[in-house]
C-alpha positions in Angstrom: 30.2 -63.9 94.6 30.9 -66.9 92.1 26.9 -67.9 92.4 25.6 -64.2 91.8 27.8 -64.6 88.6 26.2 -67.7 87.7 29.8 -69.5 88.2 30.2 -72.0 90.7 33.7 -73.7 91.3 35.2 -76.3 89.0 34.9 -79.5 91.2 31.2 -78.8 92.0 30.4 -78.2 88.3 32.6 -81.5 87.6 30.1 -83.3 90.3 27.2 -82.3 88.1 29.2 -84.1 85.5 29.5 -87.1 87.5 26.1 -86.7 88.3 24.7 -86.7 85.3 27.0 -89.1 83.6 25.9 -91.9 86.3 22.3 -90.8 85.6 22.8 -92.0 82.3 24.8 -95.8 83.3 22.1 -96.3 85.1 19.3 -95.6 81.8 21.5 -97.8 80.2 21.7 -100.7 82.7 17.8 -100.4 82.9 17.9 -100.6 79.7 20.1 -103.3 79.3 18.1 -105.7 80.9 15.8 -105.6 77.3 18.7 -106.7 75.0 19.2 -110.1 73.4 22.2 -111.2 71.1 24.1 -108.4 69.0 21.8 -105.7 70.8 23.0 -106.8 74.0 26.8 -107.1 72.7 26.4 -103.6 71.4 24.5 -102.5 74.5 27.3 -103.7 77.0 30.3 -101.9 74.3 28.2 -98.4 74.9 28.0 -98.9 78.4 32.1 -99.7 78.7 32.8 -96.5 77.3 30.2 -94.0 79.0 31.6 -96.1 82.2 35.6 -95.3 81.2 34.1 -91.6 80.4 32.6 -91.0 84.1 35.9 -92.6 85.3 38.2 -90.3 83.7 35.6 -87.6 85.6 36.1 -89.4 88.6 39.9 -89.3 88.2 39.8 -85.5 87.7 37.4 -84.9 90.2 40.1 -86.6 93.0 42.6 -84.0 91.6 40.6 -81.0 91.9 38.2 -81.7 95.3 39.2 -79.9 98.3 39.5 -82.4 100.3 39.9 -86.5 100.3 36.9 -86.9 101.9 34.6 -85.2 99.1 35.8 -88.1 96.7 34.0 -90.6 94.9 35.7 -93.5 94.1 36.1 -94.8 90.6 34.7 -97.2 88.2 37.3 -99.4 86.5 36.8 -101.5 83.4 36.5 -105.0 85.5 33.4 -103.2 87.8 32.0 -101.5 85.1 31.8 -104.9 83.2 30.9 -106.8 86.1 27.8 -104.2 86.4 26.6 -104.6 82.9 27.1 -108.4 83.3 25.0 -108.8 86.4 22.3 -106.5 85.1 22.1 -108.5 81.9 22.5 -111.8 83.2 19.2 -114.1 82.6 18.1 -116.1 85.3 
């Protein structure tokens, strides 16, 4: 009934989200590996925030999923950094 609507229930329209929002860390890691200096500073600042953004997703999404087994994880500030970091890192 929800889909002839055009509804769909909350957590799988908050897994879009999360979709979408990892999409996007991942544009910006590919991204990243271009940057030198303050572009790269900047760069890695962006990506710590869209990364705390699709974790507070991830946080509410473990609230409102049926079940435990649906969840996704998260991405704290340490990974998220560690990501950018590796991705970045010359060599």
């Amino acid at each position: 009934m929800l889909k002839l609507a055009g509804e769909t229930l909350p957590w799988i329209s908050l897994g879009r989200d999360i979709d979408a929002a990892q999409a996007r860390l991942q544009a910006l890691l590919r991204d990243a590996k271009n940057l030198s200096g303050g572009e790269r500073a900047r760069g890695r600042e962006l990506y710590l925030r869209e990364a705390a953004a699709l974790d507070k997703l991830l946080q509410e999404y473990a609230f409102v999923v049926p079940t435990r087994r649906l969840e996704r994880g998260r991405l704290p500030p340490h990974i998220a950094a560690a990501q950018f970091d590796a991705a970045t890192r010359s060599g």
